[in-house]
C-alpha positions as CSV (number, residue, x, y, z in Angstrom):
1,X,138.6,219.9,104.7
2,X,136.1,222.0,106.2
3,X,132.6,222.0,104.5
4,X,129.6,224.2,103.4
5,X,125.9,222.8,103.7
6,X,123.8,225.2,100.9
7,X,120.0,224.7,101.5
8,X,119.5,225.2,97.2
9,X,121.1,224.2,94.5
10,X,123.3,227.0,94.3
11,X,125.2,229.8,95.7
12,X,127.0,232.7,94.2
13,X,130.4,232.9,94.9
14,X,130.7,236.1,96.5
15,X,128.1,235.2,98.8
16,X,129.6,232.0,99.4
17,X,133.2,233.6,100.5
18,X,131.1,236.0,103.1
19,X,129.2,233.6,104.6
20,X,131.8,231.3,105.3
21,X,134.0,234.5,106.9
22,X,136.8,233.8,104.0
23,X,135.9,237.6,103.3
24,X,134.2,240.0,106.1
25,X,132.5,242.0,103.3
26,X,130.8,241.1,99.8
27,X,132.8,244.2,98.5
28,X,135.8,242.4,99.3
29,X,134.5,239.2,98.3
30,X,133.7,240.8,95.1
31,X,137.6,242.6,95.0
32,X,139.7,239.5,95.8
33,X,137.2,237.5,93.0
34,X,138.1,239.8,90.3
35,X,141.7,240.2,91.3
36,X,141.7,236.4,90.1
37,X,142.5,235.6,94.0
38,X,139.7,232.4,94.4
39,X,139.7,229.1,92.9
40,X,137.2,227.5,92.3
41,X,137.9,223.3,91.5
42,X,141.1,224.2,91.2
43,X,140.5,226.7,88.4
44,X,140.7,230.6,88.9
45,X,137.8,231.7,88.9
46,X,137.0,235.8,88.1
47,X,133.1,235.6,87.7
48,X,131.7,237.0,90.7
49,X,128.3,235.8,90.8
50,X,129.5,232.1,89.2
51,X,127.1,229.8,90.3
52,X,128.1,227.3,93.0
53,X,126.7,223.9,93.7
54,X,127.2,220.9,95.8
55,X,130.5,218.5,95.3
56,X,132.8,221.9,94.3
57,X,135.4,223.1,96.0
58,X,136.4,226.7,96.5
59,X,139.8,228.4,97.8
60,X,140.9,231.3,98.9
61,X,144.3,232.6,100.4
62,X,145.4,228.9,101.9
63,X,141.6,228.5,103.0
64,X,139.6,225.6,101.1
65,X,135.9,224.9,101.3
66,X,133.9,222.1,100.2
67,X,130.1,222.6,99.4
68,X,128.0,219.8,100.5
């Protein structure tokens, strides 16, 4: 599984999803979020700026990312 180093202790989702080129824009990150499209520890997750920290995992169309 592919991983994500964050330099804090957390990232928002949306910026997560365009940093890692799951999404090419935040307005898309943003779109796909709310459209209940992303997972995030296996959960669905609709809250666009949610809060991301080390040890979760987040998916997106067949993609999965684990932040380290």
């Amino acid at each position: 599984m592919p991983t994500f180093e964050i330099k804090g202790d957390t990232i928002e989702l949306i910026k997560l999803l365009k940093v890692t080129g799951l999404c090419s824009t935040g307005g898309m990150a943003k779109i796909v979020t709310a459209e209940g499209r992303v997972k995030v520890d296996n959960q669905t997750e609709l809250r666009k700026r949610c809060k991301i920290r080390k040890g979760q995992v987040v998916e997106f169309e067949g993609s999965v990312i684990e932040v380290v």
